[in-house]
VODOVEX-761902 format. One record per residue (C-alpha): residue number from 0; residue in one letter; z, y, x. Coordinates in steps of 0.02 Angstrom, whole numbers. Each point is the difference from the previous one (the first is absolute). Example, Ala and Ser with C-alpha at 12.3 -4.5 7.8 and 13.67 -1.06 7.14 Angstrom:
residues 2
0,A,390,-225,615
1,S,-33,172,69
//
This chain:
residues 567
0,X,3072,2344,1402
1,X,-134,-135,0
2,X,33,-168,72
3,X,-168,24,100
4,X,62,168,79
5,X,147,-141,49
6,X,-82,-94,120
7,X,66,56,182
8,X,-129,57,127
9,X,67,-10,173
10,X,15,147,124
11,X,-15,-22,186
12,X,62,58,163
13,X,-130,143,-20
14,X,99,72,-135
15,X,171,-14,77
16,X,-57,117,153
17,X,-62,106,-99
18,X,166,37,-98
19,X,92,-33,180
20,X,-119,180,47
21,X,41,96,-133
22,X,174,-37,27
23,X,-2,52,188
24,X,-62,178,-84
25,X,146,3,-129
26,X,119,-70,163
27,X,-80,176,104
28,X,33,106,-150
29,X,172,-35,-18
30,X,43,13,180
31,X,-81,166,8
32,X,61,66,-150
33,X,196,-55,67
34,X,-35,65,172
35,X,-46,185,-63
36,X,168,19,-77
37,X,94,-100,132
38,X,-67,70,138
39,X,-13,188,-41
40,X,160,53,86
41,X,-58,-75,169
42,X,-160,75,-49
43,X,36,155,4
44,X,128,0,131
45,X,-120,-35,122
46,X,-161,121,-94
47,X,109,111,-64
48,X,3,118,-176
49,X,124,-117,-96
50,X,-33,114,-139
51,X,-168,-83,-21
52,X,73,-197,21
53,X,-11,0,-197
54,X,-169,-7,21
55,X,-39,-175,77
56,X,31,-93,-189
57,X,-44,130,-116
58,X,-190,12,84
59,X,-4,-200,-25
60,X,73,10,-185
61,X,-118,145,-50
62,X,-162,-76,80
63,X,39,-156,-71
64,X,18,89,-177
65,X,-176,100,36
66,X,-89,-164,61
67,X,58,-148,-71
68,X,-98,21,-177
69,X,-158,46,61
70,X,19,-136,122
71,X,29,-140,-147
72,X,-142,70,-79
73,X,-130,-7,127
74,X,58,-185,59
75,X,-66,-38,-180
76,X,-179,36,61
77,X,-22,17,199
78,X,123,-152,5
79,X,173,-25,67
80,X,-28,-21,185
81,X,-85,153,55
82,X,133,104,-94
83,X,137,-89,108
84,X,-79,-13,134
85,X,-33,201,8
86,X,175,30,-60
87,X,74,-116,146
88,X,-92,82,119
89,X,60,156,-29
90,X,193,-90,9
91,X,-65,-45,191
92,X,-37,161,65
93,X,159,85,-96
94,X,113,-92,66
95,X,-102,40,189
96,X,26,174,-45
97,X,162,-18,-51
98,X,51,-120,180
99,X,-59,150,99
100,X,41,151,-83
101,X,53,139,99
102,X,54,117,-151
103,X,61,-20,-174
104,X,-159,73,-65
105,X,-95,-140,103
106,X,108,-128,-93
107,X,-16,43,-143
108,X,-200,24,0
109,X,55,-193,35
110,X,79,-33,-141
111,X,-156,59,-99
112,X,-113,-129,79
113,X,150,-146,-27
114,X,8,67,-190
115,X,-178,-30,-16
116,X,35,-187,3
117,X,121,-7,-125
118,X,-165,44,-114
119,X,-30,-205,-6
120,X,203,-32,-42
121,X,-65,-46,-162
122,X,-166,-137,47
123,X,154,-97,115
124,X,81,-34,-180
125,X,-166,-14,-95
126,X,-93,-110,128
127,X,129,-135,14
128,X,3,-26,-192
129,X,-186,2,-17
130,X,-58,-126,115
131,X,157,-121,-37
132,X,3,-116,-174
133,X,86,115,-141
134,X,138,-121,-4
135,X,45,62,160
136,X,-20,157,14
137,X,189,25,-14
138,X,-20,-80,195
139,X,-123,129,51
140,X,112,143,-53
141,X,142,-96,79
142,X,-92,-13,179
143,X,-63,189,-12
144,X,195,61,-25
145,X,56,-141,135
146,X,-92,91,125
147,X,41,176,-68
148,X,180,-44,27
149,X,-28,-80,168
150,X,-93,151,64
151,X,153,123,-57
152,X,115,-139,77
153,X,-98,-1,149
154,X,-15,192,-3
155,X,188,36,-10
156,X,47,-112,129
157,X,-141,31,135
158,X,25,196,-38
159,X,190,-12,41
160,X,-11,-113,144
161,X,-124,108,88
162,X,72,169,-41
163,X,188,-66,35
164,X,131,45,135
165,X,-101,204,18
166,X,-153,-65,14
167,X,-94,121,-124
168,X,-165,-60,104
169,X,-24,-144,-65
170,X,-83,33,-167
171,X,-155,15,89
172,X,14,-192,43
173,X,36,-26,-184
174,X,-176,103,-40
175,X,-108,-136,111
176,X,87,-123,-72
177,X,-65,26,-172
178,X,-157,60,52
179,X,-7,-183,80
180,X,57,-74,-175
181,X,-128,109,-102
182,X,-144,-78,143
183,X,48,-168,-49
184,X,-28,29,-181
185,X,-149,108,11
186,X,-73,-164,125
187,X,79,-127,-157
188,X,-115,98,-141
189,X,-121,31,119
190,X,-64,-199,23
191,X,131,-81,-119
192,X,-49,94,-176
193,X,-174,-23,-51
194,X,0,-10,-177
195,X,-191,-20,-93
196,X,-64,177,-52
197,X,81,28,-170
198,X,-99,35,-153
199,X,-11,209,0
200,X,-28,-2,192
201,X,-155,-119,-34
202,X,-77,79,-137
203,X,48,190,-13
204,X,-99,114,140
205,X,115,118,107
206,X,-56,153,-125
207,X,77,-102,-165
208,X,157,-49,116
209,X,25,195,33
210,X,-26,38,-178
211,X,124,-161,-75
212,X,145,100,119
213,X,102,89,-106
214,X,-1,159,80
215,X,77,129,-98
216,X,133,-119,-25
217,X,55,-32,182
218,X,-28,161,34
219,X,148,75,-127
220,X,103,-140,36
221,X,-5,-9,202
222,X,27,208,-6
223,X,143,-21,-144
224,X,103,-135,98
225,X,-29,102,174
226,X,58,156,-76
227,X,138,-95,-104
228,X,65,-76,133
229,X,-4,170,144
230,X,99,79,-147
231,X,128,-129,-29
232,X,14,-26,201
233,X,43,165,6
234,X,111,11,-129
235,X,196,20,74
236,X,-79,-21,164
237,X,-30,123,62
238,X,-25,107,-157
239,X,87,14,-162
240,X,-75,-60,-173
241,X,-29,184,-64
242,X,-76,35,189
243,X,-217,51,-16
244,X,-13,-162,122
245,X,63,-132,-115
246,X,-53,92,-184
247,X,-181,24,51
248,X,-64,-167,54
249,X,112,-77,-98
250,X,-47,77,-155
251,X,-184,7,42
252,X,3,-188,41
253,X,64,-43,-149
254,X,-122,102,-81
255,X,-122,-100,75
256,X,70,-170,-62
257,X,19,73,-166
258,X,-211,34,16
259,X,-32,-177,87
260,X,99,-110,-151
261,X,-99,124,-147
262,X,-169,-59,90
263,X,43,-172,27
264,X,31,8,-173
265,X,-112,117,-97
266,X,-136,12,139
267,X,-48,-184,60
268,X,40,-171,-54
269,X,-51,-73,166
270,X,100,114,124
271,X,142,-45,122
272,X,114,-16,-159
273,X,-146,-124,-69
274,X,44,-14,-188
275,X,-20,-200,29
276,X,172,-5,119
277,X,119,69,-171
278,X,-50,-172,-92
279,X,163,-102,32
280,X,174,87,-20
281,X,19,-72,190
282,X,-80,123,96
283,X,92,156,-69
284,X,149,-85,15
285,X,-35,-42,169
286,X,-33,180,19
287,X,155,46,-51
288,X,79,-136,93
289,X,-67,45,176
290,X,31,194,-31
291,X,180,-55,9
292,X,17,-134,116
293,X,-85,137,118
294,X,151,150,-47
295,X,130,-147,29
296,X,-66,-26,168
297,X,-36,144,71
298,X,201,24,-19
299,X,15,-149,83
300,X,-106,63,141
301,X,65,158,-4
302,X,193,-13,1
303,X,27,-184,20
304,X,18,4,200
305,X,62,198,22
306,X,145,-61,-134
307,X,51,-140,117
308,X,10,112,146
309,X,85,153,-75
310,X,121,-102,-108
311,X,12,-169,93
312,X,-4,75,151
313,X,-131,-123,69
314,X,-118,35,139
315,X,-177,41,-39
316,X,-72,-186,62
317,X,125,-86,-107
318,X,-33,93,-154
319,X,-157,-14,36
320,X,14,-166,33
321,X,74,-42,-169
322,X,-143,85,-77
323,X,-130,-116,92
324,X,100,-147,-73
325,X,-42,108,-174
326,X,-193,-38,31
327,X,54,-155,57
328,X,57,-75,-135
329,X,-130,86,-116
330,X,-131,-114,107
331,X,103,-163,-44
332,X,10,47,-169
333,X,-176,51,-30
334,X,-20,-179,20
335,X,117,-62,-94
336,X,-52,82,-149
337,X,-177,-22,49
338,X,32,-190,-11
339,X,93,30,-157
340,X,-149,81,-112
341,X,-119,-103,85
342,X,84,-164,-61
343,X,77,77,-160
344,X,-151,141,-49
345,X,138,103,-45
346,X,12,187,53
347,X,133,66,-116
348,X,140,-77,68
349,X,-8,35,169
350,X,-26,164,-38
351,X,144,39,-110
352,X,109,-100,174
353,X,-87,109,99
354,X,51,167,-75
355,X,169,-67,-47
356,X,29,-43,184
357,X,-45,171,81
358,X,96,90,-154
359,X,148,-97,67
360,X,-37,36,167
361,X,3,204,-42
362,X,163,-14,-62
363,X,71,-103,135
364,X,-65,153,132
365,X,62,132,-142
366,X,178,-58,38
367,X,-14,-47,195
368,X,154,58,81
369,X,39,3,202
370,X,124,-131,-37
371,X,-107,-128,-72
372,X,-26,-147,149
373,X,-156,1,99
374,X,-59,-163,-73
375,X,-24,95,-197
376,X,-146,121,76
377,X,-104,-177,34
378,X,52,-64,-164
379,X,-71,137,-76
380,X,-162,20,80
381,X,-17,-196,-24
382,X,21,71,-211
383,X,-99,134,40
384,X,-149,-95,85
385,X,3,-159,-113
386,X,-41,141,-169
387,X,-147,82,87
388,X,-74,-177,64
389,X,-9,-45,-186
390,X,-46,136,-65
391,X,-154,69,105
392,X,-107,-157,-34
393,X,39,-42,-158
394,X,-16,194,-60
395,X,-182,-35,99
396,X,-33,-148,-79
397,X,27,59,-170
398,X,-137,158,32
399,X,-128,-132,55
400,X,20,-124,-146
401,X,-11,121,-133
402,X,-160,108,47
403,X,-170,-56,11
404,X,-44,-114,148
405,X,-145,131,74
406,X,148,129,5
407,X,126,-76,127
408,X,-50,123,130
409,X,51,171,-125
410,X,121,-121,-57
411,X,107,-33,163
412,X,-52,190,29
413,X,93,83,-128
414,X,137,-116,37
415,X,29,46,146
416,X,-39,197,-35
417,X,125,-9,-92
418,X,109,-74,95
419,X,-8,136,121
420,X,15,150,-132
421,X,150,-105,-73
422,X,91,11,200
423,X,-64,190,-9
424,X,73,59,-140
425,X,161,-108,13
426,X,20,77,180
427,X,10,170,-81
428,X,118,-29,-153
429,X,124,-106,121
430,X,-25,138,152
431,X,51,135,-135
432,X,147,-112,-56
433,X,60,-30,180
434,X,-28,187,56
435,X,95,68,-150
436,X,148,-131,23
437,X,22,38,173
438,X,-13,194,-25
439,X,143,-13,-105
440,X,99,-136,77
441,X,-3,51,167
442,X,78,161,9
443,X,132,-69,-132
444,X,43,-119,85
445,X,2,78,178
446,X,98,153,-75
447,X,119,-125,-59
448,X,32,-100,169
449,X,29,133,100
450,X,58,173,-59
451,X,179,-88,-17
452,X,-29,-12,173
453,X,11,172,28
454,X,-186,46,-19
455,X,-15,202,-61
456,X,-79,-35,-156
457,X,-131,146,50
458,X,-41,-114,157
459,X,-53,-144,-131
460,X,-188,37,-2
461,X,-5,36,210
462,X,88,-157,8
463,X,-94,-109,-114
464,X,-172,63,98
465,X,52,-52,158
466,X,92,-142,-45
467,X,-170,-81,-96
468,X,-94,65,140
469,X,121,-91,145
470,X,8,182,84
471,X,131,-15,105
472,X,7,161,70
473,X,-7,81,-175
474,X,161,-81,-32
475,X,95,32,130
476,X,-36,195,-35
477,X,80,-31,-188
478,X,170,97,-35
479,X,111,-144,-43
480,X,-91,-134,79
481,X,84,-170,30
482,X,-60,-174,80
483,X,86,-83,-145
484,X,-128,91,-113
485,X,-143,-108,69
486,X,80,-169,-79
487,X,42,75,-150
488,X,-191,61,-38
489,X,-73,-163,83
490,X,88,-83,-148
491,X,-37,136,-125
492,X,-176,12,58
493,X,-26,-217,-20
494,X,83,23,-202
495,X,-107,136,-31
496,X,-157,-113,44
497,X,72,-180,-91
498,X,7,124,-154
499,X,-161,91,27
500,X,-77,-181,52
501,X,53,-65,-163
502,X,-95,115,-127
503,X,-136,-50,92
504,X,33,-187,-47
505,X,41,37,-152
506,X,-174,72,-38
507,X,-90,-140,74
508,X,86,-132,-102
509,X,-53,110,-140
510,X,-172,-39,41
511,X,36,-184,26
512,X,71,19,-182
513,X,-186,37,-64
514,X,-91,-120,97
515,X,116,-125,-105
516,X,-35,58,-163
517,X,-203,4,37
518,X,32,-161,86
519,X,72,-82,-142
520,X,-147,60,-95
521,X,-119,-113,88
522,X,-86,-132,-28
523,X,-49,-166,89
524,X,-179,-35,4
525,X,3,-184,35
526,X,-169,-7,-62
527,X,-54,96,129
528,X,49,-106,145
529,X,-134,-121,22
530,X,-123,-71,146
531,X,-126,138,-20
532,X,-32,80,161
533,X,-56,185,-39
534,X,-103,57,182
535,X,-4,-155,87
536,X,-36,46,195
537,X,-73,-145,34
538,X,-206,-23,-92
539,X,-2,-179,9
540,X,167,4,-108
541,X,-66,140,-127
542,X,-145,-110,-32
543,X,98,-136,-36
544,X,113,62,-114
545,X,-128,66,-103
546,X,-49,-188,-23
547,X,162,-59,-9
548,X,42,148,-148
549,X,-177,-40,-73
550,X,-61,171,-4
551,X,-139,125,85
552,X,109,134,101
553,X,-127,151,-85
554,X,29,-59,-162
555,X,184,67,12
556,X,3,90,156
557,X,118,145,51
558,X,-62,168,-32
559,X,-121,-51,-147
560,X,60,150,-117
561,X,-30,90,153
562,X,-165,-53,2
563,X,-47,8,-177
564,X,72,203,12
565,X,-120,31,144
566,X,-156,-57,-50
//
């Protein structure tokens, strides 16, 4: 890098609300996204149809899948703030919906609108690098995943203090308070991001925009995740993997994929999968590296608390509370590590601590045990949180610095994409693992607790059914039955879990075992971290970095292949 591109330009407070919006967005997200999962038992106790409680996350995972490309794209020629502040809108009135449901259909319709926020999720990690110096965009990434984390912290804690001590009510006072939070950041972008017009939106007319969308391309790939994702939803819940239900949109989506990456290849150079991104060995691996932070997680997510409750026999709010000191410490080490590449312009190494970390942490939870003290479960979500904190922004980071500057929007898109397809298809391979352990532990184990008892060995299934089912007067009409049976299969019932729980674990630290190997295949662009400012929001600083830099902003402005390809 040139000593001239050196020279520091200074940013002002302009620029800081403006990354202090986007994070209020990426703080609403997170809250939202925590409180659909959280809050779908007291949901539905109070709408009803707990069959359909599933719902409330998979609408916002799928919707972010379908949107979140296009989204990128457009932001690339209408601009980032009327994308977000569309999409944020639409998190408003969801969560209105949502605050005064009546029915479980009602909600979820909610849901939909919330989900259509989550089509931004990737300009609240591409605007903070962009309009901060290069060297430190490790910062911007760091404050985006701060306020993630806060949000979920914020989310767990406000969702079980409102719905706690039978109060299922009380997620409607949740809903207006993140409709309050998504007000306050649509009011932030609204008057605190007003970047100058960028290059495309200037000089292409609204017909060339429509025509530079890559159409065919987000078209296979929104239907192919959607339908991916319904099949592997589906798959061991409620139907099996040979069922019609999971085999045809799962087969079908990937179909789909299968016809998106052959066009992106063969049939444009200049689509979503822009040929220009695959020129550092950085971005792949970042690929690679997100697809399985996202599996690991999702575990997390998934079985983290419910293995705290079923084998540590803690109460909902404290496992839940351990899990907010997860996020927690994610936030505190999102920092850390932010302040670590900024001063070091490494990426590598935090990355390959990062993985190592939450690999560790998977086999600490593949071998928790009921006798363990209370104090391990925050020791290990203090390991668990302190991997993803350095991993999320430095896996980020490493996208943006190896793709062309004009692409940080598709960039930070496919990122996060893939994120989310990583958490989808981890949730089905570790659902299959835990629903085939506990198929086959469970009755073993039960069978073995209490038929020396005295249990009929022809009464094991009717016993088994209402035992898992807590039908108590099933059991009392069971030949044989004895009060000392109950124990007995409440200790059966918690091993069969711990060893179910633990292929689970197993798997995920698999996945932590290839993010290290792609990690250690990185490399540190030091280079790359310099006082450039990419999108400066502010015009007065734009124009004087281009005399500071000693150059003419259209002599190398973004998009000029773009440019050359349309005229």
């Amino acid at each position: 890098m040139s000593e001239v591109a050196e020279r520091n330009v200074h940013i002002h407070a302009r620029t800081l609300v403006a990354v202090a919006a986007v994070c209020v967005i990426a703080f609403a997200q997170l809250m939202a996204l925590v409180g659909s999962a959280l809050l779908a038992q007291p949901t539905v106790a109070v709408l009803g149809s707990p069959d359909q409680s599933i719902w409330f996350t998979s609408v916002i995972t799928i919707i972010t899948l379908a949107t979140i490309l296009p989204c990128s794209q457009a932001a690339d020629y209408w601009g980032r703030k009327w994308i977000i502040l569309c999409t944020a809108l639409g998190g408003a009135v969801g969560s209105i919906v949502v605050s005064r449901a009546r029915s479980t259909p009602t909600a979820i319709a909610g849901f939909c609108l919330i989900a259509i926020a989550f089509g931004c999720q990737s300009l609240c990690y591409a605007i903070p690098s962009e309009v901060l110096h290069r060297k430190h965009r490790a910062y911007g990434q760091a404050a985006t995943n701060v306020a993630a984390g806060m949000g979920a912290v914020v989310g767990i804690l406000v969702g079980g203090a409102l719905t706690r001590n039978g109060n299922p009510d009380g997620f409607r006072i949740f809903w207006y308070i993140n409709c309050g939070v998504w007000v306050l950041g649509f009011t932030g972008v609204l008057f605190g991001y007003n970047p100058p017009p960028r290059e495309l939106q200037r000089s292409l007319t609204t017909t060339q925009k429509l025509q530079s969308m890559d159409w065919i391309g987000n078209a296979l790939v929104a239907v192919g995740l959607v339908l991916l994702c319904v099949g592997l939803q589906w798959s061991n819940n409620p139907y099996s993997w040979t069922d019609a239900h999971v085999l045809g949109p799962l087969i079908s989506g990937l179909c789909l994929l299968i016809a998106f990456c052959i066009y992106e290849w063969r049939g444009t150079k200049e689509g979503i999968l822009h040929h220009g991104l695959f020129g550092d060995r950085n971005f792949p691996l970042a690929m690679v590296m997100i697809i399985t932070e996202g599996s690991a997680f999702i575990t997390t997510t998934s079985f983290f608390v419910f293995e705290l409750v079923l084998v540590g026999h803690f109460d909902p709010f404290s496992g839940g509370l351990r899990f907010a000191v997860l996020f927690l410490i994610s936030t505190v080490f999102s920092f850390i590590a932010g302040a670590y590449t900024t001063w070091t312009r490494q990426i590598r190494e935090p990355l390959v601590v990062g993985f190592l970390l939450l690999l560790i942490f998977n086999v600490l939870m593949a071998y928790y045990k009921t006798t363990l003290p209370s104090a391990a479960s925050y020791g290990y979500a203090c390991i668990g949180g302190a991997g993803i904190g350095c991993i999320l922004i430095n896996a980020m980071v490493a996208a943006q610095m190896s793709t062309p500057r004009h692409m940080i929007s598709v960039t930070s898109g496919l990122i996060t994409a893939l994120r989310s397809l990583g958490a989808a298809i981890g949730l089905a391979i570790v659902n299959a693992i835990f629903h085939n352990g506990i198929s086959s532990e469970l009755p073993k184990g039960i069978a073995a607790a209490v038929l020396p008892l005295g249990l009929p060995p022809a009464e094991l299934g009717h016993f088994i059914a209402a035992f898992t089912s807590r039908n108590q007067t099933a059991l009392l009409e069971i030949p044989g039955f004895n009060p000392l049976m109950l124990g007995a299969s409440g200790v059966a019932l918690a091993e069969a879990y711990r060893v179910s729980f633990r292929s689970t674990w197993l798997a995920a630290a698999g996945f932590c075992a290839v993010g290290i190997v792609a990690s250690l295949f990185a490399w540190n662009p030091k280079a790359q971290f310099t006082n450039h400012i990419d999108a400066p929001v502010e015009t007065g600083l734009a124009e004087a970095q281009e005399r500071t830099e000693g150059f003419v902003q259209g002599d190398s402005k973004p998009g000029s292949q773009r440019m050359e390809a349309i005229s």
